[in-house]
N, C-alpha and C positions, 0 to 999 in steps of 0.2 A: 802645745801643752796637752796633756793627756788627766781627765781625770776617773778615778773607778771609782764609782758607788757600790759597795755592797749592800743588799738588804736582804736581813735572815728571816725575817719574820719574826722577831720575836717584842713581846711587851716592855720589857724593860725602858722606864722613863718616859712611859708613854701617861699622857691624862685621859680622862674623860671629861667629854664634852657634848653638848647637845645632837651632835656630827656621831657621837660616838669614840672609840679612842684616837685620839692625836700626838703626836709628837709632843712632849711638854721641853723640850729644847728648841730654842731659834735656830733651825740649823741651815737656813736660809743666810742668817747674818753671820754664823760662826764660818761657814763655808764661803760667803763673800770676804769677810775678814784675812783669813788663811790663804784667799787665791789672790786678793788684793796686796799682801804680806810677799808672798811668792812672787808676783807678778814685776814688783818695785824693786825684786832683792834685798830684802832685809831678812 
């Protein structure tokens, strides 16, 4: 299996946080989700 991350750089959907800006989407769990979705075949 093969997966591509693209990253543009850009802000959109991003928060601010003590860290400074962060992702404000799970995209840890959305990308488990979708690879776990994929993986079973459904």
């Amino acid at each position: 299996m093969r997966v591509h991350v693209t990253y543009t750089g850009g802000t959109i959907g991003m928060i601010d946080s003590p860290h400074g800006l962060v992702p404000g989407a799970d995209l840890e769990g959305w990308l488990g989700t979708l690879l776990g979705e994929s993986a079973s075949g459904q």
